[in-house]
DODO-186567 format. One record per residue: residue number from 1; residue in three letters; x negated, y, z negated of N, C-alpha, C in turn. Coordinates in nm, 2 decimals, padded with zeros to 4 digits. Example, Ala and Ser with C-alpha at 12.3 -4.5 7.8 and 13.67 -1.06 7.14 Angstrom:
DODO-186567
+-----+---------+--------+--------+--------+--------+--------+--------+--------+--------+--------+
! num ! residuo !   n_xx !   n_yy !   n_zz !  ca_xx !  ca_yy !  ca_zz !   c_xx !   c_yy !   c_zz !
+-----+---------+--------+--------+--------+--------+--------+--------+--------+--------+--------+
!   1 !     ALA ! -01.32 ! -00.57 ! -00.78 ! -01.23 ! -00.45 ! -00.78 ! -01.32 ! -00.33 ! -00.78 !
!   2 !     SER ! -01.28 ! -00.22 ! -00.71 ! -01.37 ! -00.11 ! -00.71 ! -01.29 !  00.00 ! -00.79 !
+-----+---------+--------+--------+--------+--------+--------+--------+--------+--------+--------+
This chain:
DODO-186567
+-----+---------+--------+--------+--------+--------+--------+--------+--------+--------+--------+
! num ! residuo !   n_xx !   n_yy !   n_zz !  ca_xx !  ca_yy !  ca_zz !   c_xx !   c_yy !   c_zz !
+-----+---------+--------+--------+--------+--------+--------+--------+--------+--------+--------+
!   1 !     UNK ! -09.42 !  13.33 ! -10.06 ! -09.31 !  13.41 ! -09.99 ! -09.19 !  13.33 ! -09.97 !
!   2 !     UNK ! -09.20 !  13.25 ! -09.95 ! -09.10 !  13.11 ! -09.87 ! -09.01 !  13.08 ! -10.03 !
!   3 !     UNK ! -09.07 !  13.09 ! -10.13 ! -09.07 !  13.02 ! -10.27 ! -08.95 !  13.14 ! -10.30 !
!   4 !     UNK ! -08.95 !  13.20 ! -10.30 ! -08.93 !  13.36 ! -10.37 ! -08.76 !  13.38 ! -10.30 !
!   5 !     UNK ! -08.73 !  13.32 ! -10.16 ! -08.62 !  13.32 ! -10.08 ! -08.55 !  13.20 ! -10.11 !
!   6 !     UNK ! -08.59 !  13.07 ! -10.18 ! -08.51 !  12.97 ! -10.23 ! -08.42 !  12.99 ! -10.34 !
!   7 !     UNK ! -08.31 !  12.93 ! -10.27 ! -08.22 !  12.94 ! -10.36 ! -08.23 !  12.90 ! -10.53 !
!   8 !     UNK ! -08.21 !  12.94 ! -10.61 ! -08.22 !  12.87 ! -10.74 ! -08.10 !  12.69 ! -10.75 !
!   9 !     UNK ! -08.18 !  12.64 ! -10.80 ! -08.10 !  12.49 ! -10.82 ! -08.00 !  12.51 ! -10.97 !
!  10 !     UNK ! -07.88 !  12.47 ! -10.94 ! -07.76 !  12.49 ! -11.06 ! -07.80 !  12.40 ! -11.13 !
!  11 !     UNK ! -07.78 !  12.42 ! -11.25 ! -07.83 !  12.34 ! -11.43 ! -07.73 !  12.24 ! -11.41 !
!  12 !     UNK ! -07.70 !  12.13 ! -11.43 ! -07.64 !  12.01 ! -11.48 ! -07.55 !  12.04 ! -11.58 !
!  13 !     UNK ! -07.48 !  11.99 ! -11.59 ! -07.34 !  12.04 ! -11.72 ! -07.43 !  11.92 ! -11.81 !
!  14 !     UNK ! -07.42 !  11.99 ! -11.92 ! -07.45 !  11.86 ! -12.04 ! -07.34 !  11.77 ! -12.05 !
!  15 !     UNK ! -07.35 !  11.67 ! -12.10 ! -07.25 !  11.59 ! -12.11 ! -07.16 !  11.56 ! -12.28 !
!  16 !     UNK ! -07.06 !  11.56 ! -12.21 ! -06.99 !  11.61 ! -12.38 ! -07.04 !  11.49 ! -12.47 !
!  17 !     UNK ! -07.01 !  11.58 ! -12.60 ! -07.05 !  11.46 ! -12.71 ! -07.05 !  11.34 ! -12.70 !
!  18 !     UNK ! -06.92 !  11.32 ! -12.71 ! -06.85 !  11.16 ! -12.74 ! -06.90 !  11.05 ! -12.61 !
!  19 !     UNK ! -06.98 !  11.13 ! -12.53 ! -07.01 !  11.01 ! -12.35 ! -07.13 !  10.97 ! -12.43 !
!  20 !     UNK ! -07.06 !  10.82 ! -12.38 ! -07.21 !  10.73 ! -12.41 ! -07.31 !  10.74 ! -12.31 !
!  21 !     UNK ! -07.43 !  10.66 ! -12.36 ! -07.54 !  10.69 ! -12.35 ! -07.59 !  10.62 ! -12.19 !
!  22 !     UNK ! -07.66 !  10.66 ! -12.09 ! -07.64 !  10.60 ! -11.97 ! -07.83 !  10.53 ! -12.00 !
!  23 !     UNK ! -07.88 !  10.54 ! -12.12 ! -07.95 !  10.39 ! -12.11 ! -07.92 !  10.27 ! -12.13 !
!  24 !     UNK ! -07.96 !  10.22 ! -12.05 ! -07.91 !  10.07 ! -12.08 ! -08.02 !  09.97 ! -12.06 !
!  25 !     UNK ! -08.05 !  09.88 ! -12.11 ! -08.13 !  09.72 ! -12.08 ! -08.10 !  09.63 ! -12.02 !
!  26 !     UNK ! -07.99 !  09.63 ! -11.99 ! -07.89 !  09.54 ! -11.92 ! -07.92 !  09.54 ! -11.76 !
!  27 !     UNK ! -07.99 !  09.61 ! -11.67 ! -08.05 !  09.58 ! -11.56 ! -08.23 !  09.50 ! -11.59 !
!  28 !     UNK ! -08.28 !  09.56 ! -11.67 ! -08.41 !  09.48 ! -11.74 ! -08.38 !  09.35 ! -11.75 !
!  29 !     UNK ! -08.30 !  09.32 ! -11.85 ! -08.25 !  09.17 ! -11.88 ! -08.22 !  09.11 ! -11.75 !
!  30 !     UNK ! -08.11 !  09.15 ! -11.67 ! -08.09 !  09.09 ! -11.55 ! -08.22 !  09.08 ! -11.51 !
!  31 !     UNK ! -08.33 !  09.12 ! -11.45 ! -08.48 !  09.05 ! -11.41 ! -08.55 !  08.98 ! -11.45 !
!  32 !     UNK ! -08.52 !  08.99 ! -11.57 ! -08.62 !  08.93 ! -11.69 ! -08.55 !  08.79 ! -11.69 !
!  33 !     UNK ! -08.50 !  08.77 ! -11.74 ! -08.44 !  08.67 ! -11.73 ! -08.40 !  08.54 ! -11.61 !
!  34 !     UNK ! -08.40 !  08.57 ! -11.49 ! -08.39 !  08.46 ! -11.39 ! -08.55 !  08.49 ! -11.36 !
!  35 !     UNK ! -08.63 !  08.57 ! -11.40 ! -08.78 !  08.53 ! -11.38 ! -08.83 !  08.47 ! -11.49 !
!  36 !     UNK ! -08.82 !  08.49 ! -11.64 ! -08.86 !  08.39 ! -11.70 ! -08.83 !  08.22 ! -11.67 !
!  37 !     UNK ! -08.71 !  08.22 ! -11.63 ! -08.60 !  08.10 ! -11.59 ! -08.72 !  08.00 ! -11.47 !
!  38 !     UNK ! -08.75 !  08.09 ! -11.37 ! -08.80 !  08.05 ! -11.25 ! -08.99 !  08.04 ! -11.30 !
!  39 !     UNK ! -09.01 !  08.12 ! -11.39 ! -09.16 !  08.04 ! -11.43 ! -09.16 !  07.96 ! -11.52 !
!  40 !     UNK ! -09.07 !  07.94 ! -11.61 ! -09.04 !  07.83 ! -11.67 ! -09.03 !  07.71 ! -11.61 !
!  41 !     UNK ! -08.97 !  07.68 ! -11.48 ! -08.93 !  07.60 ! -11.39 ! -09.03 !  07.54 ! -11.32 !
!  42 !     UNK ! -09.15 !  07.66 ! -11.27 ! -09.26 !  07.62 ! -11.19 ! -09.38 !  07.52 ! -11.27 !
!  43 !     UNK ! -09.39 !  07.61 ! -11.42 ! -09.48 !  07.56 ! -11.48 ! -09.46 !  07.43 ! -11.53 !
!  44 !     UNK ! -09.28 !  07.38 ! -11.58 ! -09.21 !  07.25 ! -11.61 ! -09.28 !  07.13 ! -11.48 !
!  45 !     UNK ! -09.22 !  07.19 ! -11.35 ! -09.27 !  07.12 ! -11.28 ! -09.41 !  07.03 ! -11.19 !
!  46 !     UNK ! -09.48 !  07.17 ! -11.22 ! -09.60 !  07.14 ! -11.18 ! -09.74 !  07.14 ! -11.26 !
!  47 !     UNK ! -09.68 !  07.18 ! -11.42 ! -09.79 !  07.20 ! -11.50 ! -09.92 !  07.29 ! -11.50 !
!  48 !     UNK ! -10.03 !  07.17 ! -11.48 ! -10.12 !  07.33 ! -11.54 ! -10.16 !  07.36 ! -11.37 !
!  49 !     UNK ! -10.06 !  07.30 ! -11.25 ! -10.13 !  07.37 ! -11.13 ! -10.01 !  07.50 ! -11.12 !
!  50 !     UNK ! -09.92 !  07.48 ! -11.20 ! -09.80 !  07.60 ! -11.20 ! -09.86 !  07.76 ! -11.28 !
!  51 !     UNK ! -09.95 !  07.68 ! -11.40 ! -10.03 !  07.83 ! -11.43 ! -10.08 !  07.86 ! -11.41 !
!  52 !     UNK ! -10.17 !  07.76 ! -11.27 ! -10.30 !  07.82 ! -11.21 ! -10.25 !  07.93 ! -11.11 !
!  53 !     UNK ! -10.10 !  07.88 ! -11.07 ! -10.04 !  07.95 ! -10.98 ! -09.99 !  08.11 ! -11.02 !
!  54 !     UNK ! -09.91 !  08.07 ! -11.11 ! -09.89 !  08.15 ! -11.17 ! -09.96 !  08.31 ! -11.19 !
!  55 !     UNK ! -10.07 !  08.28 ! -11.23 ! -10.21 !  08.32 ! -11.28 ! -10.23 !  08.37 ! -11.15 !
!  56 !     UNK ! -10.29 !  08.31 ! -11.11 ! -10.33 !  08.39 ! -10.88 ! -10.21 !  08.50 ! -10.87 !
!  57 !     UNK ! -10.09 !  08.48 ! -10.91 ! -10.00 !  08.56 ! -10.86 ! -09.96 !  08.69 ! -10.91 !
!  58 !     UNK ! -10.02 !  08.68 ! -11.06 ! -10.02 !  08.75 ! -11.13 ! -10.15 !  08.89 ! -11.12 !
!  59 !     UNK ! -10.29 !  08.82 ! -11.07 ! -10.36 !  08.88 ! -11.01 ! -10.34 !  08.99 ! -10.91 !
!  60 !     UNK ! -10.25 !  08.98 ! -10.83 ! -10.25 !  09.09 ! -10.73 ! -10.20 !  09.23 ! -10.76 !
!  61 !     UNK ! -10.05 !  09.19 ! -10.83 ! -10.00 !  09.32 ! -10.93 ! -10.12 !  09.36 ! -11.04 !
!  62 !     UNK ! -10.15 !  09.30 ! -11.06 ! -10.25 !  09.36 ! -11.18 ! -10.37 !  09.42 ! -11.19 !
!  63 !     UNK ! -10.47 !  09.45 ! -11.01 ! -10.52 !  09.48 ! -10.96 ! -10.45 !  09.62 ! -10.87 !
!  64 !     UNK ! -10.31 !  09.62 ! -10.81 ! -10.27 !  09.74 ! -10.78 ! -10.24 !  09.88 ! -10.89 !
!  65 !     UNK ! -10.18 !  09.81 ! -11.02 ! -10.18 !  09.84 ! -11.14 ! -10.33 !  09.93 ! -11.21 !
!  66 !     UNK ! -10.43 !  09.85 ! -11.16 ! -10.55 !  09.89 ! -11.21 ! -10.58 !  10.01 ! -11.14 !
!  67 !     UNK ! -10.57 !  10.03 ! -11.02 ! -10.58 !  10.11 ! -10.90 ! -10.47 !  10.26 ! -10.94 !
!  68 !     UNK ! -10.33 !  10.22 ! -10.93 ! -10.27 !  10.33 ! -11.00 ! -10.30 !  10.39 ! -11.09 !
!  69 !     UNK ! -10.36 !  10.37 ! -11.21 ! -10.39 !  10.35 ! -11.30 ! -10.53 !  10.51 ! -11.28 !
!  70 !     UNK ! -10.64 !  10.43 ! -11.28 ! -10.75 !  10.50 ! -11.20 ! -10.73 !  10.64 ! -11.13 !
!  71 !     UNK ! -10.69 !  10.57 ! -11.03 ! -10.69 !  10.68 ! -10.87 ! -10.55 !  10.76 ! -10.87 !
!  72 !     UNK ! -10.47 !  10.70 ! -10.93 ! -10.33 !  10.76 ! -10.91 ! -10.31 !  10.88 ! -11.05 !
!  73 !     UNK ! -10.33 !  10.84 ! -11.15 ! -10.26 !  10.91 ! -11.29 ! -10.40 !  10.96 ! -11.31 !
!  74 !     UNK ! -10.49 !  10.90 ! -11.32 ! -10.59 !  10.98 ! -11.40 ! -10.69 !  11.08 ! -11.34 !
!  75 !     UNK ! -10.74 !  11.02 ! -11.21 ! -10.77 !  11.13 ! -11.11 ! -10.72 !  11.24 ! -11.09 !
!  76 !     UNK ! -10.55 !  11.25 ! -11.05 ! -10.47 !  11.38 ! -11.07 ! -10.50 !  11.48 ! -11.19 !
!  77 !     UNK ! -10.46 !  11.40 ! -11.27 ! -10.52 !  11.45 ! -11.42 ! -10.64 !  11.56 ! -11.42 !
!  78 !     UNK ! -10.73 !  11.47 ! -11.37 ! -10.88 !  11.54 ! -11.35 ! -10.86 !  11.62 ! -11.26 !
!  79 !     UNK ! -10.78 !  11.65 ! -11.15 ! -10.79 !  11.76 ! -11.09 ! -10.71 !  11.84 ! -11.10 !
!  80 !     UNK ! -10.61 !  11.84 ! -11.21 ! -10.51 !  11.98 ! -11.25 ! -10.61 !  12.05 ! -11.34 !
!  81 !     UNK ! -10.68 !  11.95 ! -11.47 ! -10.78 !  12.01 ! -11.56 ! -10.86 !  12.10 ! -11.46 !
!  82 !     UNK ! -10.95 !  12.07 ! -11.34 ! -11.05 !  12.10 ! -11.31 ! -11.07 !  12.12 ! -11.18 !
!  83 !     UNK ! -10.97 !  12.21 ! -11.15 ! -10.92 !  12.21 ! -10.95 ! -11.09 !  12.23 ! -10.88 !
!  84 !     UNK ! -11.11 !  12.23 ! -10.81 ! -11.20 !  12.18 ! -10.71 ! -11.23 !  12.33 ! -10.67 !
!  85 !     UNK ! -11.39 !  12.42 ! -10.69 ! -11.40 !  12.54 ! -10.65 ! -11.39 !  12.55 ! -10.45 !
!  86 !     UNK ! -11.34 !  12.62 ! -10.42 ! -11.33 !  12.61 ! -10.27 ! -11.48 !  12.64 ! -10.20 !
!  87 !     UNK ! -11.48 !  12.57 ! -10.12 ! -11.62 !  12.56 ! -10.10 ! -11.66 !  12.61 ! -09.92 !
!  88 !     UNK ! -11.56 !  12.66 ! -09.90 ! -11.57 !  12.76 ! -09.77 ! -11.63 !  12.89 ! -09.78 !
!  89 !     UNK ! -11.64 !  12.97 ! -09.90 ! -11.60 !  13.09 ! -09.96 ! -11.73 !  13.11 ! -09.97 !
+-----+---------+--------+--------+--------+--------+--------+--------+--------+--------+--------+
């Protein structure tokens, strides 16, 4: 009911031909780059306790990752495929 009384949202003008393209790498690079810089640095300095470090640190994102991953994208997934019969009824 609520849905039906919203206003419709206005379309975006396309953007003329000749406008360049608003992807860019150039914020990626900017990251990438003073973080390669700075593990480069750690590992120069402290060697193989800078990979061990490294490595631990790298652990934790790659575990939330695993988690999104799982519970976030694919779960959902499984429950658009296969919505849940209501079980009050």
């Amino acid at each position: 009911m609520y849905d039906a009384q919203r206003p419709t949202r206005p379309e975006r003008p396309a953007a003329p031909p000749g406008a360049p393209s608003k992807n860019s790498l150039i914020p990626v690079v900017m990251v990438l780059v003073p973080l390669a810089v700075l593990l480069t640095g750690v590992v120069a300095l402290a060697g193989r306790a800078g990979l061990m470090m490294i490595g631990v640190a790298a652990v934790i994102p790659a575990f939330m990752f695993l988690h999104y991953l799982l519970w976030g994208r694919w779960l959902m997934k499984s429950i658009k495929r296969n919505p849940p019969e209501d079980e009050d009824a």
